[in-house]
Structure formats: structure tokens, C-alpha cells
C-alpha positions in Angstrom: 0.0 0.0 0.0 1.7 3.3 -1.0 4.3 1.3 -1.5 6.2 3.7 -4.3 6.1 7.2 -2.6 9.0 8.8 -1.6 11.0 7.4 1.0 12.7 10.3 1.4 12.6 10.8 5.8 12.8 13.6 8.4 14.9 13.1 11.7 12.6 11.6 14.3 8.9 13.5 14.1 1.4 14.7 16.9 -1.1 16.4 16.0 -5.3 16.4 15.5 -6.7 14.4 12.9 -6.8 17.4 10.0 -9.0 15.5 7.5 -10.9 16.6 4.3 -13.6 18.7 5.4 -16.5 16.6 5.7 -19.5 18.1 3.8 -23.3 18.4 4.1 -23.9 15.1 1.5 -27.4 16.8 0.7 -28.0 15.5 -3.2 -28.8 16.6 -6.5 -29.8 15.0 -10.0 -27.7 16.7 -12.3 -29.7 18.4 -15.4 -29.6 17.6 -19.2 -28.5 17.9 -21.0 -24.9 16.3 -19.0 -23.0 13.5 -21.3 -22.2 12.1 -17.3 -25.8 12.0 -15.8 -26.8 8.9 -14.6 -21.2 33.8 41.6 -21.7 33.0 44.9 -19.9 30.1 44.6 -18.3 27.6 47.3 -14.6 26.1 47.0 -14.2 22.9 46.8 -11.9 20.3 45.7 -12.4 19.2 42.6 -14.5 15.8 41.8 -14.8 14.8 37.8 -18.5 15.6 36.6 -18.0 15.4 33.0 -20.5 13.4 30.7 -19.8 10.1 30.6 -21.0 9.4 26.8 -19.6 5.7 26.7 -21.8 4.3 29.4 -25.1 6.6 28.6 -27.5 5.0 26.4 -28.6 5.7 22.9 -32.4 7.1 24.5 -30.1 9.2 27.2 -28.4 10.7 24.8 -31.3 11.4 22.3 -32.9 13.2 25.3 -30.0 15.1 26.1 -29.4 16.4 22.9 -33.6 17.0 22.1 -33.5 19.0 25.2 -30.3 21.2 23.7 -32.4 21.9 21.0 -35.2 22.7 22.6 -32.9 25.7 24.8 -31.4 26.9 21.4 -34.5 27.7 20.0 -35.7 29.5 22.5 -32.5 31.4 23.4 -32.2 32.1 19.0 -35.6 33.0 19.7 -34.1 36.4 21.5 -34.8 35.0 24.9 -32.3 35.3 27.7 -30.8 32.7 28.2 -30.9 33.1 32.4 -34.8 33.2 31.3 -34.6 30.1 29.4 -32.5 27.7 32.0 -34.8 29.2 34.6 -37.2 27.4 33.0 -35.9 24.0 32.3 -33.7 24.3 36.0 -35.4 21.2 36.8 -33.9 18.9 34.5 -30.7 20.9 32.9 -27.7 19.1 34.4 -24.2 19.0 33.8 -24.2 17.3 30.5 -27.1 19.4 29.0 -24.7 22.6 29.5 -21.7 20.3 28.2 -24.0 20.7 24.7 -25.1 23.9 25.5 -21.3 25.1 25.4 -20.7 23.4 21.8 -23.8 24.5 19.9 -23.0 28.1 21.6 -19.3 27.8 20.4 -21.2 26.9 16.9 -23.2 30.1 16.3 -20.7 32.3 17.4 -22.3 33.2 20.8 -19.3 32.9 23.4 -20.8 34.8 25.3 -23.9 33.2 26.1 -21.6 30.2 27.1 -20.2 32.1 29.9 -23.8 33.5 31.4 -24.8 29.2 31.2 -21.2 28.8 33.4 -22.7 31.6 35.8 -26.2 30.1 35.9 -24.8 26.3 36.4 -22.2 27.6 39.5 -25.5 29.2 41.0 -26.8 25.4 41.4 -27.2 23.3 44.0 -26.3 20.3 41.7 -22.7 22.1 40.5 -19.2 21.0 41.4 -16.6 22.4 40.3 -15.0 20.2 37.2 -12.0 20.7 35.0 -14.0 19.6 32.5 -16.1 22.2 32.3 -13.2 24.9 32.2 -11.6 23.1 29.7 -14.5 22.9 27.3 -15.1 26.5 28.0 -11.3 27.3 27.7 -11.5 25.5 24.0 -14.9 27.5 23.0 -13.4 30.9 24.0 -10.2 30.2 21.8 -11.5 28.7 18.9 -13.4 32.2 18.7 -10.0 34.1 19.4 -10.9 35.1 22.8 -7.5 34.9 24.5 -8.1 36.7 27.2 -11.3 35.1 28.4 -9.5 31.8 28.0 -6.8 33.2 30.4 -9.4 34.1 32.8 -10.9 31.0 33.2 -7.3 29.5 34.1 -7.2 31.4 36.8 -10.8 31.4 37.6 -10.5 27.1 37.8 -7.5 27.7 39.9 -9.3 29.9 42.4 -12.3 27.4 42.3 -10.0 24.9 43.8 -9.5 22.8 40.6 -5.9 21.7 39.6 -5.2 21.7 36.0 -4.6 18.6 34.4 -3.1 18.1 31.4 -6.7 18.4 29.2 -7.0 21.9 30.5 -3.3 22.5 29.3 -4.0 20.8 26.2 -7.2 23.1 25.9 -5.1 26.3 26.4 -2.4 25.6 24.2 -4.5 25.3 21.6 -6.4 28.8 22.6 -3.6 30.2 22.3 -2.8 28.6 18.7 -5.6 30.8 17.6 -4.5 34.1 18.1 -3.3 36.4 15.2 0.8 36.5 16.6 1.3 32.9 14.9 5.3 33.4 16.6 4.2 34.7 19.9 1.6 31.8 20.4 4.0 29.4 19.4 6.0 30.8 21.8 3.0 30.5 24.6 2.6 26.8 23.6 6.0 26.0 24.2 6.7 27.7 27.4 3.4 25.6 28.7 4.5 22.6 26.7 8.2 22.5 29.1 5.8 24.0 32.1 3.4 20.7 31.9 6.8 18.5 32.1 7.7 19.5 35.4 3.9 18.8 36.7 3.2 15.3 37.6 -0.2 15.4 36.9 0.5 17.0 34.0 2.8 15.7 32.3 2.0 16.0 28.0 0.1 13.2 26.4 -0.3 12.5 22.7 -2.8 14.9 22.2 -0.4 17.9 23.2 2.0 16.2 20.6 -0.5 16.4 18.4 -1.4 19.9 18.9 2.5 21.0 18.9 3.5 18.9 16.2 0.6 20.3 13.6 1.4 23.6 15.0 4.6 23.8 13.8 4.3 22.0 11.0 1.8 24.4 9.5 4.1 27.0 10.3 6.6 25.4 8.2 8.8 24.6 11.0 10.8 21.7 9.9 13.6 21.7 12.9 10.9 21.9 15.8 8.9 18.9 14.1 11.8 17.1 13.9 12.8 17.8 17.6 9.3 17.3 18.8 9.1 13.7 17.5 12.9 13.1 18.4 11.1 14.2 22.1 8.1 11.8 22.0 10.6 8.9 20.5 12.4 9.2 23.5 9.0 9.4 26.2 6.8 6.7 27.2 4.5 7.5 24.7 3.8 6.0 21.0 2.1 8.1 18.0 -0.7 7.5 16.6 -2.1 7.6 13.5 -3.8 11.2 14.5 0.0 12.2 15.0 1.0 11.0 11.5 -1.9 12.6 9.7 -2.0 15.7 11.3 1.6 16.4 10.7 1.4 15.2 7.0 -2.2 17.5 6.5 0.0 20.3 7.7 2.7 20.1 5.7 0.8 19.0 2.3 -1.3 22.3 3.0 1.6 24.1 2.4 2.7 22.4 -0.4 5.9 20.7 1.6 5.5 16.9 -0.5 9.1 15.6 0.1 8.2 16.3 4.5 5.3 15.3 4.2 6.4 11.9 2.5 9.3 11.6 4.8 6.5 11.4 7.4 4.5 8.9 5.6 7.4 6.7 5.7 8.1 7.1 9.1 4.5 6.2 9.4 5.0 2.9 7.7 8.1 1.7 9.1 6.3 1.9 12.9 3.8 -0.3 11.4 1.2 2.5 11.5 -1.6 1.6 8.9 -2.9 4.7 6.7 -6.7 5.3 7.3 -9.3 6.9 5.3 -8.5 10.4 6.7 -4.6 9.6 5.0 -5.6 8.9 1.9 -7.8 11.9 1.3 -5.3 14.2 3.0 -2.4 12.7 0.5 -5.1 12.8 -2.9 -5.8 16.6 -1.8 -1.8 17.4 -1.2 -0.7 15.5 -4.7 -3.3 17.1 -6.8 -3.0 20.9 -5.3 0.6 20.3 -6.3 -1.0 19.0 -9.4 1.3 15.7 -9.0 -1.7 13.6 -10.9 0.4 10.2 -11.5 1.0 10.2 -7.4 -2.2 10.6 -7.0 -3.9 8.4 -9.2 -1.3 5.9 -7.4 -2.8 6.6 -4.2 -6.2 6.7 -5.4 -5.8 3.3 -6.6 -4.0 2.3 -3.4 -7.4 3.3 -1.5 -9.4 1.2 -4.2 -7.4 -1.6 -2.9 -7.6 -1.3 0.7 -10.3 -1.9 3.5 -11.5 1.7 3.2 -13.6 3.4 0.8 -13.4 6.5 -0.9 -16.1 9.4 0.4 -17.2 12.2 -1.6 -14.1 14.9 -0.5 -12.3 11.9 -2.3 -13.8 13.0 -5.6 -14.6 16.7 -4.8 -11.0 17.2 -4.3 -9.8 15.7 -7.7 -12.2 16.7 -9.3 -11.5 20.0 -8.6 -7.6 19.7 -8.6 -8.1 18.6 -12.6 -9.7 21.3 -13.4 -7.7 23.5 -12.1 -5.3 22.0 -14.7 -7.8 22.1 -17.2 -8.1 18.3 -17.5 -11.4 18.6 -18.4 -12.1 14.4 -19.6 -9.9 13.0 -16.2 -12.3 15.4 -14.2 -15.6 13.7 -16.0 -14.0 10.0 -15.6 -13.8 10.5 -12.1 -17.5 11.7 -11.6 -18.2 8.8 -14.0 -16.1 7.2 -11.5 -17.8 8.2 -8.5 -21.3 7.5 -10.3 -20.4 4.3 -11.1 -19.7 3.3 -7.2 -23.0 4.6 -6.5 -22.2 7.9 -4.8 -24.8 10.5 -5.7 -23.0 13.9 -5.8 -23.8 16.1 -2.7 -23.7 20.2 -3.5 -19.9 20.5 -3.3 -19.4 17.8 -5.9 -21.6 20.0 -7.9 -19.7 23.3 -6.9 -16.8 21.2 -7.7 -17.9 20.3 -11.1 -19.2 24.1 -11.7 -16.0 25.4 -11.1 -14.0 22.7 -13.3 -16.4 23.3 -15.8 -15.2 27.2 -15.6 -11.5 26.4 -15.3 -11.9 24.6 -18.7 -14.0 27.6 -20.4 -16.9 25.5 -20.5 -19.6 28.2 -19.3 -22.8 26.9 -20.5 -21.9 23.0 -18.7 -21.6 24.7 -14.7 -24.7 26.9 -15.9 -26.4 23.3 -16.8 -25.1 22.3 -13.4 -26.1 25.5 -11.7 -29.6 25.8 -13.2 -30.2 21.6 -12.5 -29.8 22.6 -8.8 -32.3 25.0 -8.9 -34.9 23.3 -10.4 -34.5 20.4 -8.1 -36.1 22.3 -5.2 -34.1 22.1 -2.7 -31.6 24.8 -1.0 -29.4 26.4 -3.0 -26.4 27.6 -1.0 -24.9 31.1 -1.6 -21.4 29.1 -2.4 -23.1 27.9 -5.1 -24.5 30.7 -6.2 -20.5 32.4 -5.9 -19.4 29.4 -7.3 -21.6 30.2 -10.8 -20.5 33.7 -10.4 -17.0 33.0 -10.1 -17.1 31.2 -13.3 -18.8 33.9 -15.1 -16.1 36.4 -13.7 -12.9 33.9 -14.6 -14.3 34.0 -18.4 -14.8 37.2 -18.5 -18.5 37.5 -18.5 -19.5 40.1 -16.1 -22.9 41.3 -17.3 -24.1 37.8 -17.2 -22.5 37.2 -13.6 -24.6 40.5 -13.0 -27.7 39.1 -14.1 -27.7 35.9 -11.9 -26.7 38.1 -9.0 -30.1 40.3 -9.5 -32.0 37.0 -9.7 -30.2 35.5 -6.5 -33.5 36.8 -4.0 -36.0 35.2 -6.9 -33.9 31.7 -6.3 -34.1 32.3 -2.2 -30.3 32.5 -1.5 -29.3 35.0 0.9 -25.8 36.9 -0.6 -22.5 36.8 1.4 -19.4 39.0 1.9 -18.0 37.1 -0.5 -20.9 37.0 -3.2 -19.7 41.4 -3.1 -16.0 40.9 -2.9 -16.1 38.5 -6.4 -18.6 41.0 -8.4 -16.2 43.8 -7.6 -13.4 42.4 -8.3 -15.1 41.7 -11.7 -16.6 45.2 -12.3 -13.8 46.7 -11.5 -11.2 45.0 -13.8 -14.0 45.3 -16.6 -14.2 49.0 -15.6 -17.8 48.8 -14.9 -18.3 51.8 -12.7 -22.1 51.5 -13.3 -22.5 48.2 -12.1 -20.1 49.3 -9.3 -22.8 51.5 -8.1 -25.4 49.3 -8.2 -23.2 47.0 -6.7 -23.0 49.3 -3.8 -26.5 50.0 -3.2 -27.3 46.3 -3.1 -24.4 46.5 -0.3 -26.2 49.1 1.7 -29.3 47.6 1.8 -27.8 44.3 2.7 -25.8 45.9 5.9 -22.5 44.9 4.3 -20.0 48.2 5.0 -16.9 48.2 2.2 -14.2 48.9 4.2 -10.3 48.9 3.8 -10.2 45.0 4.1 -13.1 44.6 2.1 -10.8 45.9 -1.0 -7.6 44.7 -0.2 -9.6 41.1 -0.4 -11.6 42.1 -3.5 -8.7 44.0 -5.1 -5.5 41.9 -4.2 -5.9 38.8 -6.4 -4.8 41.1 -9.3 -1.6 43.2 -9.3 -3.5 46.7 -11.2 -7.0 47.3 -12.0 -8.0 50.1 -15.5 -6.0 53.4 -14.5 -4.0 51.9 -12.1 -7.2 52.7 -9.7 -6.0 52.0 -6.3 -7.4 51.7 -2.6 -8.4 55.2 -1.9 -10.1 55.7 -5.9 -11.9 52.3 -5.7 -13.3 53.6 -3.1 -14.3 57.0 -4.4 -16.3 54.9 -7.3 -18.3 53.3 -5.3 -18.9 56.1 -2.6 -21.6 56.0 -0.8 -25.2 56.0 -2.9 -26.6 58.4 -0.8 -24.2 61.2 -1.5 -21.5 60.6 -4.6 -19.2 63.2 -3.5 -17.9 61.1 0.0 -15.4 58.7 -0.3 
């Protein structure tokens, strides 16, 4: 089994399990005509309270998560949340607010987590649980809030909780979220040797694994290599977690030869490639459009126990059109079809924006307009997807066409669904369209500011006149008053 990659090898090398993005595998039928159819709070010491989802049965946990949903509406709903537990205090426990925390952490309402931590500390039924810090620690940093993660370190301390090595592991990562990618590095290295010389704290292969993807990503070849000469010499073995989140780092940034010098390593500890390394390794060989290794691994896959999943197709079929390999693209839909996958909407997004790459408009508006008629959702990436294609062939009055009939079709326009049409307009000189662009903006609530051009602007070196920043912004002024920039 991938028996003919490179055996090139790093010096002795943790890290999550980075896998394909798994996507919504909602269907479509594909349109003809398609040649490929078919606080008052008392200190005590601290006693584990967390969830424990292995023993709870399937009916416990149905409840559990029915009465989640039940709180979310009602707290979407604009209700307080205070209001809300109030009136489910009879039965919200523990692992209700476990739940609470994630779907928060979901919709972007981190602070809504933090008034359920206060409510659940005001009852009777509430000890104090690293647990429960730790999952808050992890919500607060995956939405960059630092600070707040800080502050519930020190607020577990002064609870009379001891930090384990989860909580670390939860606030290394925190910290990995911050803009300052050195100075967090930094952080999670300084807690890293700080957890060594704590018993009860001493790292485990998750904090490897966290480290190890870390740096990799960062493109830190010496510090991987030290971190897995470190783990080689501790009591404790990688994983296959370790192995693919290393090698998802590094083929992310287009690092093959590391990333297959941790692939062998992989092999020769006997550690057997799962579904989430072969999708990482198809997605890594095709961005770097080397087709022939991944066919190889492709067929490898074929061969093995696992089967491919739809990000397996998605990702080369969009890798070959990138290349403008138009007929390998449709021979692995064919491919896909033939297995008995139906295509979910980002194997159609996928195929829309081969279909572009390889100037073939009126196929991903065949594709496009197949989704529509099918009835179901059509998601605004979908939408940007078609009008991404109409932009990349130079088509921008009929991209502004299927952006005024967007409301008709019921999807809701995006950031990004603004950024792509002015980037068109503008290269095409458009100013007219610009303004209407703008006045669909201010209705929507969506305020261009400096980022908004430097995103929209910055995928092309000059625009007509060598307009720049501060004269982009002067076309499309604001529709109330033309003379404001």
C-alpha cells in the first residue's frame, strides 16, 4: 500500500486528525443535457463531573441532545438565556450545559456560554469540574478570545480545581488561535516544558499532536523534527492522529518531500494509513497538481479496506480542473457514479468550477440551473461558485444578471458573493454596475471597508487606470451622497 512514494525521511517527528472537510452530503440530479448523468460560589476540591457518553445509552443521549435543541431555539428566539434555563432548571444538568457550550461555540455566541457557566455555578447540583473549564477554555479560543481563556485558568485555579493536562491541552490550543502565529508558538512551548515538570501534568499525545501540527503548518521543519525526536524518547507512542495531522500540515503548504518523509516514518512503525490519509495525500498531490501520485494513491485506497467518500472526488475533481483536465475530471464523476455515490452540492460546486476552469460556461450553468430546479436549498457558495465562473471567463454582465436574480432563487448573498462581483466590475471598468453593486451592499448591511478591498482587489496586481485603494473607493462612494469617499 503506497508502496512507491517517496522514502525520502525527516529526523525523528502529533497532531489532531486534520482531515478533508466533511461536507453536508445533501443531493442533486444533475440536469440535461450532462453527457455524465446517470457567583456565589463555594470552594471545593475538585471531583470529575464530565458526561460520561460511553456508558449513557442511545435514549439518554437522544434526550440530552432534544432538550439542547429545545434551549437553542428559544435562546435564538431572543430570549435570555438566564430566562430560558430558569425554565428548564429542573432537568438541565451537567451534560445538558456540556451541549449547550458546543452549539453556543457553533453560532458564534461565546458569550452566552459564559452567562450558562454563571447560571450552572448558582446550582445546588454544581461541582466544580476541569472539565467544564476546559471545554469553556476550548470554546473561548477557537473564537480568538485569548483573554477570556486566560481568565478562566485562573478562575479554575481559584475554584479549587488543579489543571490537568486536558485543561493545558485546551489552552495551548487557545492560544494557537491568536493572530501573533510566533508569539503563540512561543505560549505553547513555554506551557509545553511547564506541563513536564507537573506530575499530573505531564503531556500526552494529544499535546503532541497539537505541537506537532502547529509547527508543522508553520513550516517549521527543525521543531517537528525535535518534537518527535522528544516523543521517541518518552513513554509515549504516535498515533495515527499524529501522522496525519503532521502530513495534512505540511501538504497544506505544499511541503510533499516532509510530508512523505512522514508517511514513511509512518510505515516503518507499522502505523496503517486510514481513510483520513488517503484523502489528506489525494488533496496534497493534486494541489501540487502531481496527478500520477495521486492516481497511485487513489488506486491504493481502491485496494484497501476503506472506501473513498465524496471529499475523495470533490478534491480531484477539482484539482483537474484546475489543470484544465477537463475528460480526467468527468472520468472520475463517472467514476464516483459508477460506485453509487450520488453527488452532494460541493461535488456540484466542484464540477461548476472545473467546468469554468476549462472555459466550458454553459456545462456549470447546466449544473447551476439543475440545482435550482430540483427544489431544494441552494447555497450562496453555489451561487459564488456560478458567479465565479462567469467572472474567470470574463463574463460580467451575465454574472450581474444571476446576482439580480439571486433573491427570486431564495439564497441570501454573502461578503463574498460582493467581494467576487467587484473584483469583476472593477477589472472590466464597470463603474455603473459598481454603483449598483453598492446600493445592493447598503441595503444588505455589508459596509466596504479597507479590508473589504484589499480582499476584493489583491488577487490582481493593477486594476483600469491603475485605480488603487483610496479611488476604488471613491467609485463606489456612498449611494446616498456621490461626492464622500
Amino acid at each position: 500500500m503506497l508502496q512507491n512514494l517517496s522514502s525520502h525521511c525527516l529526523q525523528p517527528f502529533s497532531t489532531f486528525p486534520s482531515s478533508f472537510t466533511h461536507h453536508s452530503s445533501q443531493n442533486y440530479s444533475l440536469p440535461q443535457p450532462w453527457p455524465l448523468q446517470k457567583r456565589h460560589m463555594t470552594r471545593i476540591s475538585c471531583i470529575s463531573t464530565r458526561p460520561k457518553r460511553k456508558t449513557a445509552s442511545m435514549s439518554e443521549k437522544s434526550e440530552a441532545e432534544e432538550l439542547v435543541r429545545v434551549l437553542m431555539r428559544n435562546m435564538n428566539g431572543k430570549e435570555p438565556p438566564l430566562r430560558t434555563l430558569s425554565k428548564y432548571a429542573k432537568v438541565v444538568r451537567t451534560e445538558h450545559c456540556f451541549l449547550l457550550f458546543e452549539e453556543l461555540g457553533k453560532s458564534d455566541k461565546w458569550l452566552q456560554c459564559l452567562e450558562v457557566f454563571r447560571w450552572m455555578q448558582k446550582q445546588r447540583w454544581y461541582i466544580a469540574d476541569n472539565g467544564v473549564y476546559s471545554k469553556l477554555i476550548s470554546v473561548m479560543g477557537k473564537k480568538g478570545q485569548i483573554r477570556m481563556a486566560m481568565w478562566l485558568f485562573s478562575e479554575m485555579r481559584n475554584s479549587g480545581c488543579r489543571p490537568d493536562t486536558s485543561v493545558y491541552n485546551a489552552l495551548i490550543t487557545a492560544h494557537l488561535h491568536s493572530r501573533d502565529k510566533a508569539k503563540a508558538l512561543d505560549k505553547a512551548l513555554m506551557y509545553f516544558e511547564k506541563m513536564k515538570g507537573i506530575e499530573w501534568c505531564n503531556p500526552n499525545v494529544v499535546t503532541y499532536n497539537i505541537l506537532l501540527r502547529a509547527f508543522a503548518l508553520a513550516r517549521n521543519v527543525e521543531r517537528v523534527n525535535a518534537l518527535f525526536k522528544d516523543l521517541d524518547e518518552s513513554i509515549i507512542s504516535s498515533d495515527i492522529y499524529t501522522y496525519n495531522g503532521v502530513m495534512d500540515a505540511f501538504g497544506k503548504n505544499g511541503m510533499i518531500r516532509e510530508m512523505e518523509c512522514v508517511l514513511s516514518r509512518m510505515k516503518s512503525n507499522q502505523c496503517k494509513p486510514d481513510l483520513i490519509t488517503f484523502n489528506l495525500l489525494i488533496d496534497s498531490y493534486g494541489k501540487k497538481q502531481e496527478f500520477d501520485k495521486m492516481e497511485q494513491v487513489f488506486k491504493s485506497l481502491l485496494r484497501s479496506k476503506e472506501r473513498p467518500t465524496l471529499p475523495t472526488f470533490n478534491s480531484m475533481i477539482t484539482n483537474y480542473g484546475k489543470a484544465r483536465l477537463r475528460e480526467k475530471a468527468e472520468h472520475v464523476f463517472k467514476k464516483m457514479r459508477d460506485l453509487g455515490y450520488s453527488p452532494s452540492f460541493i461535488t456540484c460546486e466542484s464540477l461548476i468550477m472545473m467546468y469554468g476552469f476549462c472555459d466550458c460556461v454553459s456545462r456549470a450553468r447546466d449544473i447551476f440551473d439543475g440545482m435550482v430546479q430540483s427544489g431544494k436549498e441552494v447555497k450562496v457558495s453555489t451561487l459564488n461558485a456560478m458567479l465565479d465562473v462567469y467572472c474567470m471567463n470574463g463574463l460580467p454582465m451575465e454574472a450581474h444578471m444571476l446576482f439580480q436574480s439571486a433573491k427570486s432563487i431564495g439564497v441570501n448573498l454573502n461578503s463574498s458573493t460582493y467581494k467576487l462581483l467587484y473584483k469583476a466590475y472593477t477589472k472590466a471598468n464597470m463603474k455603473e454596475l459598481l454603483q449598483k453593486l453598492l446600493k445592493h451592499m447598503d441595503r444588505d448591511g455589508i459596509v466596504p471597508n479597507k479590508r473589504f478591498f484589499l480582499e476584493a482587489l489583491g488577487a490582481f496586481g493593477s486594476v483600469p487606470a491603475r485605480m488603487d485603494i483610496t479611488s476604488a473607493k471613491t467609485v463606489v462612494s456612498s449611494p446616498h451622497d456621490s461626492s464622500k469617499t
